[in-house]
C-alpha positions as CSV (number, residue, x, y, z in Angstrom):
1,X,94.3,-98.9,142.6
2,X,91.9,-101.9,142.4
3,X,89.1,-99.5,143.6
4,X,89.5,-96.8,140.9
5,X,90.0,-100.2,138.3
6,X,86.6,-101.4,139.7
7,X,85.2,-97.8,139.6
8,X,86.3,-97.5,135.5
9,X,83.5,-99.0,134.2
10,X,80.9,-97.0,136.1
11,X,83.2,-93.8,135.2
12,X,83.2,-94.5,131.6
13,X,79.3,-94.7,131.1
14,X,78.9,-91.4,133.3
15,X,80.6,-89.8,130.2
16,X,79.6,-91.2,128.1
17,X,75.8,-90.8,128.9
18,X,77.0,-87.2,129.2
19,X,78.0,-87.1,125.8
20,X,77.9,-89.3,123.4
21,X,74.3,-90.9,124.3
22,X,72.7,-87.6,122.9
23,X,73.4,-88.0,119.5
24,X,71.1,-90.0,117.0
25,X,70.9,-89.8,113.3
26,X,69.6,-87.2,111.0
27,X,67.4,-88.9,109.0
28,X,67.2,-92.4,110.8
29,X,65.6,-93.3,113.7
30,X,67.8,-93.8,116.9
31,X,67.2,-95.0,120.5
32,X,68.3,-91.7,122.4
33,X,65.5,-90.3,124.5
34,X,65.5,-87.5,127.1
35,X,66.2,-87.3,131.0
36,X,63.9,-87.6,133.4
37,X,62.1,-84.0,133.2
38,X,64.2,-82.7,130.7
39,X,63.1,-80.4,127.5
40,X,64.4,-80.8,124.0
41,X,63.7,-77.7,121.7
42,X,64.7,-78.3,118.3
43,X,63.5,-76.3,115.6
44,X,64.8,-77.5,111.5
45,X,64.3,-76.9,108.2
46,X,64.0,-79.2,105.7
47,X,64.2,-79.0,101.6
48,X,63.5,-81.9,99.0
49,X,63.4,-81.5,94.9
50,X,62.2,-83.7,92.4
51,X,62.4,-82.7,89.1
52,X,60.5,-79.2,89.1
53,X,58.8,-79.8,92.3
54,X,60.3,-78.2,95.7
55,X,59.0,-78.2,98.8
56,X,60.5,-77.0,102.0
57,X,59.3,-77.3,105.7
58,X,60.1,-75.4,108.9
59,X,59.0,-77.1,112.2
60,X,59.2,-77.1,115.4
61,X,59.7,-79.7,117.7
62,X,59.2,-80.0,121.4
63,X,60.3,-83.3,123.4
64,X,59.7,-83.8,127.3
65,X,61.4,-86.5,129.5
66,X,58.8,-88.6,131.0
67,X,61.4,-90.9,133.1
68,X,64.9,-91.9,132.1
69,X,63.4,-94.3,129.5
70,X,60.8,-92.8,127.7
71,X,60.3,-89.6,126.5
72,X,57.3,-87.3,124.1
73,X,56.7,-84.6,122.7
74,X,54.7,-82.7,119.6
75,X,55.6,-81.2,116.5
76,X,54.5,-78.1,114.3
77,X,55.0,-77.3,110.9
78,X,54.5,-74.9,108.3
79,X,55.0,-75.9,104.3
80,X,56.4,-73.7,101.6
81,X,55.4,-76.2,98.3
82,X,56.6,-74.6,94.9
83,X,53.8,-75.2,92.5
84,X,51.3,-76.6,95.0
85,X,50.1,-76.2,98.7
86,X,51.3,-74.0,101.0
87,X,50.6,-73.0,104.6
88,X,50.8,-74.9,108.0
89,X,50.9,-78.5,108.1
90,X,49.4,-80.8,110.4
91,X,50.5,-81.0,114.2
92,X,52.3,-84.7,115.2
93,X,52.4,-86.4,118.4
94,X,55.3,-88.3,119.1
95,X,56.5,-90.9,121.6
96,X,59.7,-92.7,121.8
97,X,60.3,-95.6,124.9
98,X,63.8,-97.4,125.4
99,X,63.6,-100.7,126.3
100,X,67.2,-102.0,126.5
101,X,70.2,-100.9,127.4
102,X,73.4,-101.8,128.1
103,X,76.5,-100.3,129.7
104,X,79.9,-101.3,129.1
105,X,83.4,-99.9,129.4
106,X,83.3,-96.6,127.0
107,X,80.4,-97.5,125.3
108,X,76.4,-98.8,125.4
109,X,74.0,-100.3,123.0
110,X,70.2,-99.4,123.7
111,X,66.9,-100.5,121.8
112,X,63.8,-98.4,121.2
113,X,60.6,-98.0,120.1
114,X,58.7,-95.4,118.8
115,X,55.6,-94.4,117.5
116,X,54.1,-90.8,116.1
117,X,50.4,-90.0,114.9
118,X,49.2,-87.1,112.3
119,X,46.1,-86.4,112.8
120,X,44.2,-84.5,110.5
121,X,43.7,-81.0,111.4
122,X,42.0,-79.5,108.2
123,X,45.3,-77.5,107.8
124,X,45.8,-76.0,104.8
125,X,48.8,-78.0,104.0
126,X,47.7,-80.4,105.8
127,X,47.3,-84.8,103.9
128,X,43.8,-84.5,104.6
129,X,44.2,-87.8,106.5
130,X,45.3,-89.3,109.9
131,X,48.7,-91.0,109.5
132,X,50.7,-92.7,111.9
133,X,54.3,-94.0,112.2
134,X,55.4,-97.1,114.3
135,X,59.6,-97.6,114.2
136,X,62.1,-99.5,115.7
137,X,65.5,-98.4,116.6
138,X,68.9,-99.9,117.8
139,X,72.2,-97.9,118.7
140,X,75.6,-98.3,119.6
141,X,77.7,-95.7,120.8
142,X,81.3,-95.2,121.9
143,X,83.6,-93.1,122.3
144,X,84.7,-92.8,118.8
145,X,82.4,-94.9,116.6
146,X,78.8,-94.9,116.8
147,X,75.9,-97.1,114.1
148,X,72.4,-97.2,114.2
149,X,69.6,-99.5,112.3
150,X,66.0,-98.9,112.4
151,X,63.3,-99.7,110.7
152,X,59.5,-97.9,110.4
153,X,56.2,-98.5,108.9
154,X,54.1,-95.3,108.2
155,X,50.2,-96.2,107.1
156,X,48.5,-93.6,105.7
157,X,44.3,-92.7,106.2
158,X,41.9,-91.8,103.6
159,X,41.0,-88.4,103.1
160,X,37.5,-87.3,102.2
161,X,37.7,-88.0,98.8
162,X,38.6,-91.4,98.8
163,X,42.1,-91.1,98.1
164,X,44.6,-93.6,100.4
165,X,48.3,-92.7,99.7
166,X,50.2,-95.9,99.9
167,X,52.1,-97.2,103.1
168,X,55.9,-96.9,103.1
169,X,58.5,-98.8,104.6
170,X,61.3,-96.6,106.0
171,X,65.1,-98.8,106.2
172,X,68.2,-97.0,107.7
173,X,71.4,-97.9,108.5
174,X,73.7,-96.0,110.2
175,X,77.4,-95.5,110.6
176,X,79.4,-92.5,112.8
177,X,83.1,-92.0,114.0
178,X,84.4,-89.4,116.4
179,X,87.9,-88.4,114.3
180,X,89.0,-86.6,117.9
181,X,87.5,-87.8,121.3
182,X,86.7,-84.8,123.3
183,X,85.5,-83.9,127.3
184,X,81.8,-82.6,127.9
185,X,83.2,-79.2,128.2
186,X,84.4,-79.1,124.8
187,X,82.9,-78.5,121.6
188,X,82.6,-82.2,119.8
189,X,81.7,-83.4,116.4
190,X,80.6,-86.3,114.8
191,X,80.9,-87.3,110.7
192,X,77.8,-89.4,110.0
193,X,76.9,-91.4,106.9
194,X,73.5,-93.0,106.6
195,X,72.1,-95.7,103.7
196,X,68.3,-94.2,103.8
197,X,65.5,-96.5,101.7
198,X,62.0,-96.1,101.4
199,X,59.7,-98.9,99.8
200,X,56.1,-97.6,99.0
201,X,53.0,-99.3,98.3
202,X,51.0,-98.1,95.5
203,X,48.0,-95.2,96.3
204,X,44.5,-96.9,95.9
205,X,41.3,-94.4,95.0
206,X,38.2,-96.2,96.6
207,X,40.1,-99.5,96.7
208,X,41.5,-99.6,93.3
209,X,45.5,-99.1,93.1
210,X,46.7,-95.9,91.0
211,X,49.4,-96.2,88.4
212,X,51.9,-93.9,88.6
213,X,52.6,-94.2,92.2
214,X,55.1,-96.1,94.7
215,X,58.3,-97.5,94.1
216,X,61.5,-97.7,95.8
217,X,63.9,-95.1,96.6
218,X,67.5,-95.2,98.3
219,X,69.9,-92.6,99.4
220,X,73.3,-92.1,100.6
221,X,73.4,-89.2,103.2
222,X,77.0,-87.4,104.8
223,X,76.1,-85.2,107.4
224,X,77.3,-84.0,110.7
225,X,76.4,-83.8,114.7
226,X,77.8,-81.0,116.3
227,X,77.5,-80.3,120.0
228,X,78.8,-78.0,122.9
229,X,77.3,-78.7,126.2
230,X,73.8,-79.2,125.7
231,X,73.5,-77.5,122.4
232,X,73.6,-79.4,119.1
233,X,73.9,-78.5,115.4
234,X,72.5,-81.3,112.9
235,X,72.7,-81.2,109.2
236,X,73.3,-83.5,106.1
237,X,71.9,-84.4,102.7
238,X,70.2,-87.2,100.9
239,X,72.1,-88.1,98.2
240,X,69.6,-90.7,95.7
241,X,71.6,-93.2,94.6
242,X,69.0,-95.9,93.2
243,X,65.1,-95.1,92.5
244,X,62.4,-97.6,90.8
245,X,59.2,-95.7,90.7
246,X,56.5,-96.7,89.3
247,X,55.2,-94.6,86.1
248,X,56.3,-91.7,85.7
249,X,57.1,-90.1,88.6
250,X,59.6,-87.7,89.1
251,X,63.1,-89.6,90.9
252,X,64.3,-87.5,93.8
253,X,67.5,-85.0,93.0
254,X,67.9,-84.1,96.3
255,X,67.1,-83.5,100.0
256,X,68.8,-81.6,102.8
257,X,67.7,-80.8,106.8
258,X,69.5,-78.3,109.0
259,X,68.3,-79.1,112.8
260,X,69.2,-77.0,116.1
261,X,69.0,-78.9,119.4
262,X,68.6,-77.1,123.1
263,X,68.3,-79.3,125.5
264,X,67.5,-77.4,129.0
């Protein structure tokens, strides 16, 4: 009996890692990489309206597990922009490296960092400008309640004609419960409910800021994490619940994403 008691611990993150330790939020940032040599497909759709603007976007995302710890991949995308540009977007390289973790009884908390570059491609829905993303993620996950933070910067290039669209902070926070623990074998859901923000600087032409843009922007997002074995269904909406734009921009009325995850 005292070897199994001393075994527990060791028993409990084997699960776990099996299960639990692949979710991560859907529009947060979380610390959950890949295995070793392992391939995440996950193609998604995504929709956002504000006012009479729409825009959806179908990409698709491929993820490769360098080691345990650190995993990246590349995405494509193609842009379907009621009333403006429409066509493929540019390609993003992505990176993610966990730098902390630890194991406990039934549960672990990890750390990550991540970072993902836009280059431009000249596509034709493309921002005309290299962009890049650095974020940082924390996570803990049990066997029945799960909560994320992270935090991002994205800085945006200048395109050819001078025009800089202003830098955005990205804050999320994160909370998730398991209502019915569940075995790897079986199917197993998670309720999410994220607090999304997004804090823009103002767009500068040749140096000089543009009125009308930036702002703030928060949103309360349900969603849901579906998985059986090692395929996953991901999907929620972005609810706006505060906006202070600048000018008169449209506020946000919406915004969904519907993500499916192989991992092989």
């Amino acid at each position: 009996m005292q070897g199994i008691h001393r075994r527990w611990p060791l028993l409990a993150t084997v699960l776990l890692a099996h299960g639990a330790a692949a979710h991560d939020p859907i529009f947060g940032l979380g610390p959950h990489v890949l295995y070793r040599e392992g391939i995440e497909i996950a193609p998604r759709v995504e929709r956002a309206e504000a006012g009479g603007r729409r825009e959806d976007e179908a990409v698709f995302e491929l993820t490769y597990g360098l080691t345990g710890d650190w995993a990246a991949g590349i995405e494509f995308a193609h842009v379907d922009e009621k009333h403006g540009d429409s066509g493929a977007g540019d390609p993003r390289l992505f990176t993610k490296y966990r730098f902390w973790r630890n194991d406990m009884p039934g549960a672990q908390e990890s750390a990550a960092v991540a970072f993902k570059l836009k280059p431009d491609s000249g596509a034709d829905a493309g921002s005309g400008s290299t962009d890049a993303i650095l974020g940082l993620a924390y996570g803990y996950e049990s066997r029945r309640w799960y909560r994320w933070a992270s935090l991002r910067y994205r800085h945006n290039g200048k395109n050819d004609d001078g025009l800089q669209r202003g830098g955005r902070w990205l804050i999320d926070l994160v909370g998730g419960i398991r209502l019915q623990p569940t075995g790897y074998l079986e199917p197993d859901t998670v309720w999410l409910l994220e607090l999304n923000g997004e804090v823009t600087r103002r767009a500068q032409m040749n140096g000089n800021g543009l009125p009308g843009t930036g702002g703030s922007e928060w949103f309360l997002s349900p969603g849901l994490f579906w998985t059986y074995r090692n395929f996953a269904v991901k999907t929620g909406v972005q609810i706006p619940v505060r906006g202070d734009l600048n000018g008169a921009q449209d506020d946000s009325d919406y915004r969904a994403k519907l993500v499916l995850e192989w991992h092989l």
